[in-house]
Backbone bond lengths (Angstrom), bond angles and torsions (degrees), N, CA, C in turn:
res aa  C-N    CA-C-N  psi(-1)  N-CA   C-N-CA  omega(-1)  CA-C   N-CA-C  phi
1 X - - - 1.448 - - 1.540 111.09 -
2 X 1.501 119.87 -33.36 0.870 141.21 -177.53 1.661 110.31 -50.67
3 X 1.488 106.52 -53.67 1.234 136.77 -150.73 1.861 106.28 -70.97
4 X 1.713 83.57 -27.31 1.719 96.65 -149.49 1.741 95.75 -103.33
5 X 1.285 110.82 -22.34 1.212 118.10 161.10 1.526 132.25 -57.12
6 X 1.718 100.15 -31.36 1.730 123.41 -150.56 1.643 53.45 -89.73
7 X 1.103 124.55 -86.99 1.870 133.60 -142.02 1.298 115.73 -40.08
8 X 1.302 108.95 -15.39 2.004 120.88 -157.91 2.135 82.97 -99.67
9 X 1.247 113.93 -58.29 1.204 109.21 176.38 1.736 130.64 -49.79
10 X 1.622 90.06 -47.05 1.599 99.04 -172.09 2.073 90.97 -77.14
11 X 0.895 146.25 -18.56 1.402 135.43 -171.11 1.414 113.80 -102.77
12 X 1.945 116.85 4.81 1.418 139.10 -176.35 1.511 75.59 -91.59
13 X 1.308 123.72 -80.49 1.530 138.66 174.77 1.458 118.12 -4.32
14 X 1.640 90.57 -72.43 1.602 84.76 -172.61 1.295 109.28 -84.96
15 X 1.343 147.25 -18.30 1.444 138.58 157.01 1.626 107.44 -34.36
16 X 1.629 102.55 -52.77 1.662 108.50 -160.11 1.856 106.56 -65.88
17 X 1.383 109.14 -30.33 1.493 119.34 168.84 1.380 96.25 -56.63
18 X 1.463 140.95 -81.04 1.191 132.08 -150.47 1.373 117.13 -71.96
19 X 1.457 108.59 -17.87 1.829 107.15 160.58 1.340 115.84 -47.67
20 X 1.986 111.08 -56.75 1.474 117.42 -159.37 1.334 103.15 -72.72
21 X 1.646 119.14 -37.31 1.749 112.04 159.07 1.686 117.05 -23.78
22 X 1.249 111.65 -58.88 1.637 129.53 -142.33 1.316 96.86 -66.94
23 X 2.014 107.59 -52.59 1.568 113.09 168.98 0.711 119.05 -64.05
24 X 1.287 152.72 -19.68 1.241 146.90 -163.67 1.840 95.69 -72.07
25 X 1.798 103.04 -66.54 1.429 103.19 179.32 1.591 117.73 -46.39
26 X 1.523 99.31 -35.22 1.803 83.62 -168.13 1.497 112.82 -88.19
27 X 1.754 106.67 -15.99 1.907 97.24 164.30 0.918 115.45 -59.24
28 X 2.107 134.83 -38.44 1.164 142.16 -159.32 1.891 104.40 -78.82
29 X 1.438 97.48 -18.34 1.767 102.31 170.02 1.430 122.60 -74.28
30 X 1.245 97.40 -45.24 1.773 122.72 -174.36 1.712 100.83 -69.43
31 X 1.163 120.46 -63.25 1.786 120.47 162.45 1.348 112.26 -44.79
32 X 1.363 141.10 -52.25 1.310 115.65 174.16 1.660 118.27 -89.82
33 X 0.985 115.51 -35.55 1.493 99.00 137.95 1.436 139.15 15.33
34 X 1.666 101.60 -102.18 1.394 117.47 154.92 1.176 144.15 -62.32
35 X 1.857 112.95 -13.21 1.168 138.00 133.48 1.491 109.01 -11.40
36 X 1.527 89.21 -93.97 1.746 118.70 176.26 1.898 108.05 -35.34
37 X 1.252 90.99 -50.91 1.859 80.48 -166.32 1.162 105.78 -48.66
38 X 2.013 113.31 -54.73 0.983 99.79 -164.01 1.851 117.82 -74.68
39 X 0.811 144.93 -12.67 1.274 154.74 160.50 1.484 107.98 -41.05
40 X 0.933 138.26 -50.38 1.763 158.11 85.77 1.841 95.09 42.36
41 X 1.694 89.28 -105.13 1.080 99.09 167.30 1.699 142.44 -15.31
42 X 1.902 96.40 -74.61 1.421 93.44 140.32 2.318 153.18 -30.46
43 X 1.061 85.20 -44.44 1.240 96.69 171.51 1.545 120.44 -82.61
44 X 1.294 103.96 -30.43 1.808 87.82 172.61 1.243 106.27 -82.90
45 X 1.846 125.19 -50.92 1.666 112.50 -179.08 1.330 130.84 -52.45
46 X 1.762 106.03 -19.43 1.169 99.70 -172.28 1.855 92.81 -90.95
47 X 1.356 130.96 -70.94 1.207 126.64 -174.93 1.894 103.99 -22.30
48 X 1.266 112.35 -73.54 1.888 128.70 -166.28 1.232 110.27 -70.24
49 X 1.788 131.29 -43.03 1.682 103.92 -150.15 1.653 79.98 -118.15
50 X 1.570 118.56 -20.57 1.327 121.22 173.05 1.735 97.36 58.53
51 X 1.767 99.91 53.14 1.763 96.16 160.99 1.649 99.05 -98.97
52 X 1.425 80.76 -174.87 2.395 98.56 -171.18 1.667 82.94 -61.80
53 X 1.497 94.56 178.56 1.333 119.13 -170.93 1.813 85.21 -93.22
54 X 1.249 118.74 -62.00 1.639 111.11 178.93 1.430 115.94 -49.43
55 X 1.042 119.42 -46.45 1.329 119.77 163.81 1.793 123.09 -23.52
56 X 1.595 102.19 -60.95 1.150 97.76 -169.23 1.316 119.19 -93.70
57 X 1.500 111.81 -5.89 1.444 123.97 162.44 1.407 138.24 -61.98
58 X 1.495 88.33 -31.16 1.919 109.98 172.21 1.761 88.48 -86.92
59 X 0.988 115.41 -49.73 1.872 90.56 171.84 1.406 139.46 -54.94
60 X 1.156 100.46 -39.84 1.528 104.21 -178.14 1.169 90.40 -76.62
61 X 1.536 149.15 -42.72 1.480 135.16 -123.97 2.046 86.71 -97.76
62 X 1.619 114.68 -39.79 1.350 111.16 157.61 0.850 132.32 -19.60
63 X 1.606 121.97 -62.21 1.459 142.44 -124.06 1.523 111.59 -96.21
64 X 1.615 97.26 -6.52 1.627 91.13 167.55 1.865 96.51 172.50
65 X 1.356 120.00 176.31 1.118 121.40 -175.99 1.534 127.39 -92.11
66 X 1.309 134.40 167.15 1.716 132.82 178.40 1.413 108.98 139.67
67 X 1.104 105.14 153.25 1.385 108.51 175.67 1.404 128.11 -68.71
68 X 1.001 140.37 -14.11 1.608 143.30 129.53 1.349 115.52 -19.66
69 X 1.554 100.09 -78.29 1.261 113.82 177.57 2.063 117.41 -38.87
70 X 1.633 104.37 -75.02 1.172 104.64 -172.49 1.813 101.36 -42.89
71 X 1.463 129.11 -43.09 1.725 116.92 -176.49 1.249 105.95 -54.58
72 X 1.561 124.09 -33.68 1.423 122.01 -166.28 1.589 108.97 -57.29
73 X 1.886 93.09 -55.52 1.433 89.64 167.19 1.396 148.53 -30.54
74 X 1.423 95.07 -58.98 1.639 120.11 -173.87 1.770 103.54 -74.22
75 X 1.354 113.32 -10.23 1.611 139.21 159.58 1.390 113.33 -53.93
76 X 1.134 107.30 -50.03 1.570 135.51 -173.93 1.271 115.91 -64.13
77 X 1.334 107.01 -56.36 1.306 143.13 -162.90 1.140 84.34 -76.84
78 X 1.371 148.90 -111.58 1.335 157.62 -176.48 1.348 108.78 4.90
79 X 1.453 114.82 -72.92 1.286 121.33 -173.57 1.587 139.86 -63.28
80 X 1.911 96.39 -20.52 1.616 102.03 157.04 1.566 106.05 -74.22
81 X 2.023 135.26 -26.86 0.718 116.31 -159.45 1.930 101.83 -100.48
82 X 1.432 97.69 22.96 1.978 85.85 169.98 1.476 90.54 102.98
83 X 1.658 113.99 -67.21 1.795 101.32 -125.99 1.946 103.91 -80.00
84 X 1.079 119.05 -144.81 1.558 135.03 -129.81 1.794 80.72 -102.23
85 X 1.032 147.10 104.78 1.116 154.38 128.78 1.563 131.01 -21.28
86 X 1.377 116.03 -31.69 1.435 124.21 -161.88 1.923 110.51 -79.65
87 X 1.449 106.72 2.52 1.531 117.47 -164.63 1.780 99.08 -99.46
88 X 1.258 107.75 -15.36 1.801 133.22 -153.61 1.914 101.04 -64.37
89 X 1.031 85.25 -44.55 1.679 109.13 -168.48 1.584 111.01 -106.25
90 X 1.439 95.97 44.12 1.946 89.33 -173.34 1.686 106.97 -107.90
91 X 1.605 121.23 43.05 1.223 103.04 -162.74 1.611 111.87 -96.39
92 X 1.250 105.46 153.31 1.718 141.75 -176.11 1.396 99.92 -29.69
93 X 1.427 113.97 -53.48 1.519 124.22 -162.29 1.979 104.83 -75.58
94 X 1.154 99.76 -2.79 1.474 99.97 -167.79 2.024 113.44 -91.96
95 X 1.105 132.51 126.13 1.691 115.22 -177.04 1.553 94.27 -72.11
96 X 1.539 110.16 166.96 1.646 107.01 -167.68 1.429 113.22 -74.66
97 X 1.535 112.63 -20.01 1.356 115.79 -170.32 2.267 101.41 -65.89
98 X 1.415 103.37 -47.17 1.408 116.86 174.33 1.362 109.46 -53.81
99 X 1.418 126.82 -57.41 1.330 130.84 -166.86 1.614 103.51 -67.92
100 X 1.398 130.67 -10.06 1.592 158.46 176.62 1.326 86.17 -54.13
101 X 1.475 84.18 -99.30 1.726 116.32 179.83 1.607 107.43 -17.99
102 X 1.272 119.57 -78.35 1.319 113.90 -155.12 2.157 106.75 -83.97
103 X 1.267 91.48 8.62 1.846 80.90 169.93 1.105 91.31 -101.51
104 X 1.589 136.84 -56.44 1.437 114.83 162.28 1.518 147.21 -12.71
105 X 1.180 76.75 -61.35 1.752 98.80 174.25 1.977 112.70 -43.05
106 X 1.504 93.77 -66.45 1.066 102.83 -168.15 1.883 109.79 -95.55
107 X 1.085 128.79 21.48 1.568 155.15 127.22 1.872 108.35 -63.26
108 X 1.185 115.91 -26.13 1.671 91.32 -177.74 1.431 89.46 -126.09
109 X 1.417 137.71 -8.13 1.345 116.79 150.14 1.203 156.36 -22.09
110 X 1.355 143.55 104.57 1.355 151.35 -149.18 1.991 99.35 59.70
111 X 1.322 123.76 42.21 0.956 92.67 174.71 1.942 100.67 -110.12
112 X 1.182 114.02 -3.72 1.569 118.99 -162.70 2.033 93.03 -96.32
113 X 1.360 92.14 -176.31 1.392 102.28 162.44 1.070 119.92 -86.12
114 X 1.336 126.53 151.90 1.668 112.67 -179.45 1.618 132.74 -56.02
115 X 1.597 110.67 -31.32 1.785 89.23 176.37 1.917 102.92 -81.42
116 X 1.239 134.73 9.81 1.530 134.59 141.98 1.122 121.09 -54.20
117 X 1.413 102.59 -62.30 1.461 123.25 172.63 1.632 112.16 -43.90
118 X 1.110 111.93 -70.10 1.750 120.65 177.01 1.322 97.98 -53.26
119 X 1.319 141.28 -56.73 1.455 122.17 175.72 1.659 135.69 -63.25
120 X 1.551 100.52 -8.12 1.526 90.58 175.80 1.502 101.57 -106.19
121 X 1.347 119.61 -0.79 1.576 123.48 172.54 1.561 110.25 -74.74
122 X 0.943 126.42 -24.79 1.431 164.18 -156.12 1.793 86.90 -102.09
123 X 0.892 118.03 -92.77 1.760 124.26 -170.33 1.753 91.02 -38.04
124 X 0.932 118.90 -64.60 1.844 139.47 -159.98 1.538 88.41 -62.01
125 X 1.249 148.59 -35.74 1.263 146.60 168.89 1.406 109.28 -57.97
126 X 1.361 116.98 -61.57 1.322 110.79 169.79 1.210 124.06 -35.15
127 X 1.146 101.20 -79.80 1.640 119.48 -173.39 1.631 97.35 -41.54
128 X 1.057 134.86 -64.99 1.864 131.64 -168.78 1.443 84.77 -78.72
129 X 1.386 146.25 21.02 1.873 106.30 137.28 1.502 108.45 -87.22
130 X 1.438 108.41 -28.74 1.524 108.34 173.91 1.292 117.71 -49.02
131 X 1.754 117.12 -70.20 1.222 135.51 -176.09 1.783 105.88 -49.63
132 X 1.191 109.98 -58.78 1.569 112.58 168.06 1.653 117.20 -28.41
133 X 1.191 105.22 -72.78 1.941 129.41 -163.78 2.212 80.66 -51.14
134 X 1.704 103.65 -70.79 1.233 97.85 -162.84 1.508 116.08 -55.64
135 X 1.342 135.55 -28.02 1.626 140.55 165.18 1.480 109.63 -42.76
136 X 2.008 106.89 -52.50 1.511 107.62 -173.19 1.180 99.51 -79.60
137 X 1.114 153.14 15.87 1.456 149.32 157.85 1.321 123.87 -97.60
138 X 1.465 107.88 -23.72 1.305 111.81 170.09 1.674 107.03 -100.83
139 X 0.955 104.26 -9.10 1.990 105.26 160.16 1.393 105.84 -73.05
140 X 1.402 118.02 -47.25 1.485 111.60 177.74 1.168 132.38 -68.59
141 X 1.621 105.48 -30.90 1.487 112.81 -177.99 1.666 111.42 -73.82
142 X 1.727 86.02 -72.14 1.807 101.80 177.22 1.101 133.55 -50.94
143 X 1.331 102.70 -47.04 1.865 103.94 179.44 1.293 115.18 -74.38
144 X 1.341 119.74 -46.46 1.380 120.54 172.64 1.864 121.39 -52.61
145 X 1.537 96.14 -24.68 1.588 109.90 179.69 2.160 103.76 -79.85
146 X 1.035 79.76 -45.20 1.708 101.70 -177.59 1.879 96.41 -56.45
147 X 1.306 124.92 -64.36 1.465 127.18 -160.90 1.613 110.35 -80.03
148 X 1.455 108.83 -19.04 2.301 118.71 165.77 1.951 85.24 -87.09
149 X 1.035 135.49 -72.72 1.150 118.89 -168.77 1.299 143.08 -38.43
150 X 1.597 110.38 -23.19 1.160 128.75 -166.10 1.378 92.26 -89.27
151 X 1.467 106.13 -56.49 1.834 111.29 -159.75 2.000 94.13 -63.66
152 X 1.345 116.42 -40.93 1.282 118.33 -161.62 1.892 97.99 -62.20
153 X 1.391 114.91 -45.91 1.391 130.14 174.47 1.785 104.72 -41.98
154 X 1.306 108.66 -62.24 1.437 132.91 -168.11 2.073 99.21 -49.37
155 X 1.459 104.17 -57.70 1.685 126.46 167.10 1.333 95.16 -54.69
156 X 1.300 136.70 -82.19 1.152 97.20 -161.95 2.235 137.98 -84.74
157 X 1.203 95.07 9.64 1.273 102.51 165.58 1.515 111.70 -76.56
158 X 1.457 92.15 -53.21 1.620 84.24 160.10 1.301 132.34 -38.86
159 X 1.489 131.67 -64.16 1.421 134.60 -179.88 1.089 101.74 -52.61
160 X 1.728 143.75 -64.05 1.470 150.52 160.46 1.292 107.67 -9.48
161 X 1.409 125.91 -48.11 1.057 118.92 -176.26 1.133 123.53 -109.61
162 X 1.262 150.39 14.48 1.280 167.49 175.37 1.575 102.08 -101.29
């Protein structure tokens, strides 16, 4: 009874490991993601309605919820209050080379003239359809491999031990 108890727990376990795997990939999809939109975003207001760069950051970052968003905020926030911006965009779900990229990004923001500006928004588009496509592929591949692996792991310790 003992045995079958230890097995029912340890195979709750490793299922629950390969869940937090799975999110991990698909928060790290959903953050660059919304990355991308807004980058997106960026490029038409600034090319067409030609509002501030804060402007459209407190909009998009409004306009709905995610972890992108809430950094955008605290983005926001920072920058009416002065201090160091580059800490804004440090999230968990991000690999370091990504979390690079986008404190960068938004560290040399509004600092050029605008047809600079329009061209590195433009470069930064590129690059996040790449980075994007390869995230949703590794959400599909990995996490989905990560969340059958875990539970399949979990099954067979179980049987092992029963």
């Amino acid at each position: 009874m003992l045995k079958f108890a230890l097995g029912g727990i340890l195979c709750f376990v490793c299922a629950y490991l390969g869940i937090v795997g799975k999110k991990y990939y698909d928060k790290r999809y959903a953050y660059l993601k919304d990355f991308y939109s807004f980058v997106l975003e960026l490029i038409d207001n600034i090319s067409f309605a030609q509002d501030r760069l804060s402007d459209i950051g407190k909009r998009y970052a409004d306009s709905g919820k995610g972890a992108f968003r809430n950094d955008l905020r605290g983005y926001s926030e920072t920058l009416e209050d002065g201090g160091a911006a580059e800490k804004c965009f440090d999230s968990k779900y991000l690999k370091k080379c990504d979390r690079a990229y986008v404190q960068e990004f938004f560290m040399n923001l509004g600092k050029v003239d605008y047809d600079t500006q329009l061209s590195k928004l433009n470069l930064t588009k590129a690059q996040m359809e790449k980075t994007v496509s390869k995230a949703e592929n590794d959400c599909k591949t990995t996490g989905n491999l990560l969340s059958k692996l875990g539970l399949l792991a979990g099954i067979a310790i179980m049987i092992i031990l029963a």
